[in-house]
C-alpha positions in Angstrom: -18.8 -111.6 -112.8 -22.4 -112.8 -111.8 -21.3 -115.5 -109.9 -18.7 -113.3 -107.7 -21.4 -110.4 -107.2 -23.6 -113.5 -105.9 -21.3 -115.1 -103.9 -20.1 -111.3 -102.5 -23.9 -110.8 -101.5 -24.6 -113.8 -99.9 -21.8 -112.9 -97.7 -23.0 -110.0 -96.4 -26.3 -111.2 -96.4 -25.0 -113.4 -93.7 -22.5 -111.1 -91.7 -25.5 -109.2 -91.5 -28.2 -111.9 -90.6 -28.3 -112.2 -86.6 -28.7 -116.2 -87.4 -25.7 -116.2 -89.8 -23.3 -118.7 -89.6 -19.5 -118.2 -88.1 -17.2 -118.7 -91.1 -14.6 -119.6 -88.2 -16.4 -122.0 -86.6 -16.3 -125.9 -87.8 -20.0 -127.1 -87.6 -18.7 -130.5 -88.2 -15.5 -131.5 -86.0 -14.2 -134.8 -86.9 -13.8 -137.2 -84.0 -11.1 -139.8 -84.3 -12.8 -143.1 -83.7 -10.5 -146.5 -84.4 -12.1 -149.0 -86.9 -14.1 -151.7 -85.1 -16.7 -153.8 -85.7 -19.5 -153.5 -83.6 -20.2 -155.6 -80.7 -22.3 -158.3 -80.7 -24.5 -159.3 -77.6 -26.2 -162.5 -79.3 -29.1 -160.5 -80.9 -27.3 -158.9 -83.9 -27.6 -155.5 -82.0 -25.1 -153.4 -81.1 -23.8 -153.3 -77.6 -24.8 -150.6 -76.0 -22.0 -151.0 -73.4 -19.4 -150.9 -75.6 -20.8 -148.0 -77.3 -20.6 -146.2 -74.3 -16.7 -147.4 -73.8 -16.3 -145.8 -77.1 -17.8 -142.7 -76.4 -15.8 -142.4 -73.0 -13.0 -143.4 -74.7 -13.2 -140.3 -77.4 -14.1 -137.7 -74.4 -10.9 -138.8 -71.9 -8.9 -138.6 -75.3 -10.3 -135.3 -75.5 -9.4 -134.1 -71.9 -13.0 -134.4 -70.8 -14.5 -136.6 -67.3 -17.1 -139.0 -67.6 -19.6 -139.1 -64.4 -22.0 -141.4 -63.8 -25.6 -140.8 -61.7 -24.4 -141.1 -58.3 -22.0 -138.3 -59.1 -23.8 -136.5 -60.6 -26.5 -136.5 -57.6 -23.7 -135.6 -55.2 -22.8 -132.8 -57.0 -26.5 -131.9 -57.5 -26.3 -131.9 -53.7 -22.8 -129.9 -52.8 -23.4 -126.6 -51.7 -21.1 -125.3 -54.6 -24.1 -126.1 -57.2 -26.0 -123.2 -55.0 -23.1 -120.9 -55.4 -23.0 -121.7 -59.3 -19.2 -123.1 -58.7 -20.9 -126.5 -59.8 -22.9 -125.4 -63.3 -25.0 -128.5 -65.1 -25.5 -128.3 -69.1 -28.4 -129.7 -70.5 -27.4 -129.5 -74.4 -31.0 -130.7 -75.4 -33.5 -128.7 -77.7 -36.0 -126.2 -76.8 -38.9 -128.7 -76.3 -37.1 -131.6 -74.3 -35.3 -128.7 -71.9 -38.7 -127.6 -71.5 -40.6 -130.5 -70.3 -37.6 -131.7 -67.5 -34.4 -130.8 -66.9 -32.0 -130.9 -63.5 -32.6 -128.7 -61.7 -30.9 -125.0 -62.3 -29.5 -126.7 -65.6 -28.6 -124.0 -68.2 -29.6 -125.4 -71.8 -27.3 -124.9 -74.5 -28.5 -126.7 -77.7 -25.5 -127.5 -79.6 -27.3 -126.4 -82.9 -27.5 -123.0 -81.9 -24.4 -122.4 -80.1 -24.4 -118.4 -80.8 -27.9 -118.2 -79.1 -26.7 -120.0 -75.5 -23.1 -118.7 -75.4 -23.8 -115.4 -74.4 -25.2 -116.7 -71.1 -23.5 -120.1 -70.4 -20.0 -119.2 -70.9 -20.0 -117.0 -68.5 -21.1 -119.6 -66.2 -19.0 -122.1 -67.4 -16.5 -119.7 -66.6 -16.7 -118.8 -63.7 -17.7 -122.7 -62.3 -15.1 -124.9 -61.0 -16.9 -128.4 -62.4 -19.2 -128.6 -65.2 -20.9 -131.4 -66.4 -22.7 -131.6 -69.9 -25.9 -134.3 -70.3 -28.1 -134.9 -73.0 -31.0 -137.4 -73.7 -28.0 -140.0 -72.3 -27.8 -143.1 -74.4 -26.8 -142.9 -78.1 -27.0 -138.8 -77.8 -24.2 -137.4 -78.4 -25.2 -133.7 -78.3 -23.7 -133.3 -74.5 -20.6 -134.5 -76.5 -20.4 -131.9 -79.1 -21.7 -129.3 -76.8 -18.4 -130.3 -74.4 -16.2 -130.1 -77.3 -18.0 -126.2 -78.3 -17.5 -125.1 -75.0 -14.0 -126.3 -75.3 -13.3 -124.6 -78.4 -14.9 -121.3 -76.6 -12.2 -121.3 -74.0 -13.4 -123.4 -71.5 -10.8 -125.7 -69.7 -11.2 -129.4 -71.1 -10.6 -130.6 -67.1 -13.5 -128.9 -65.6 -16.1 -130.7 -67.8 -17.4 -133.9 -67.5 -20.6 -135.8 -69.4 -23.0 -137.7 -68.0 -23.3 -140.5 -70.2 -26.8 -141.9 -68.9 -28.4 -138.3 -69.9 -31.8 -137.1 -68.5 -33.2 -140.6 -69.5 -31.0 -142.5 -66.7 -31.7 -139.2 -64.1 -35.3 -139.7 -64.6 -35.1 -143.5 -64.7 -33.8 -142.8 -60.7 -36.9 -141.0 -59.7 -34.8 -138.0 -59.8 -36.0 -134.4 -58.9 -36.8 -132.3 -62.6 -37.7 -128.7 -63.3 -39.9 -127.8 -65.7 -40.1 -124.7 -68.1 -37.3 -122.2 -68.3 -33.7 -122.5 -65.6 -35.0 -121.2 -62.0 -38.9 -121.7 -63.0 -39.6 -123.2 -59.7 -41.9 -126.3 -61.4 -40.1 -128.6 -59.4 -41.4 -132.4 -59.8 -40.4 -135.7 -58.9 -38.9 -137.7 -61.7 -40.1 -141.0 -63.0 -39.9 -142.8 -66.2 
């Protein structure tokens, strides 16, 4: 009887907390992923290109695009990104979205999808083209933050991620924003 009065309070305890977690939701979605050994490039570390081909691999399976830099910057560019038809999603945490982001990026860090969703679906919504970065690399928050706006009800074929991340953006001397989305701290890139 203890034990069910415990187990009955601790769910109300967090249908009640504003940081409680969705029973709905799966916090950890399993990604298929075929068995292979890793890659070798001759100096017993992994091959980062071929992690990348994995990683594609899993997001087309998924429905998702994969855009590299150039794109990215043209779309950065289009006048559509004014209008908000083109909507970028930085999925980094409070501290890294903070110190440089693209430009007008919304940040919605995967961890805490209940705090962003309120604004960046919306958004995602009403966009025609989304693309999802991260750190680039072996991140793979931009990843699950796709598949959470996926699972909110956003069309798999309007989003694509940006494999090479904020690290490959800034690597190309590429314009950042710092602070909160729309600060106006606008600063040349660099690594």
């Amino acid at each position: 009887m203890l034990l069910f009065g415990g187990f009955a309070l601790a769910l109300l305890a967090n249908q009640l907390s504003p940081r409680g977690l969705s029973l709905k939701r799966d916090y950890f979605p399993r990604v298929a992923v075929s068995p292979a050994p890793p890659a070798s490039n001759g100096t017993n570390q992994p091959n980062s290109t071929n992690q990348i081909s994995e990683v594609a691999a899993r997001l087309v399976a998924l429905g998702l695009g994969v855009i590299d830099t150039a794109e990215v910057e043209k779309l950065f560019h289009d006048p559509q990104y004014e209008q908000e038809l083109i909507v970028f999603i930085d999925a980094r945490d409070d501290a890294h979205y903070s110190k440089s982001h693209i430009p007008g990026a919304y940040q919605f860090d995967r961890y805490y999808p209940d705090k962003y969703l309120p604004l960046v679906l919306p958004a995602c919504l009403a966009a025609s083209r989304i693309v999802v970065y991260c750190t680039g690399g072996h991140c793979e928050d931009s990843e699950f933050a796709a598949g959470t706006l996926t699972e909110a009800g956003i069309p798999p074929q309007k989003i694509s991620v940006y494999l090479g991340g904020i690290t490959e953006w800034l690597a190309q001397n590429k314009v950042v924003e710092a602070g909160d989305r729309k600060s106006g701290i606008v600063k040349a890139g660099g690594p």
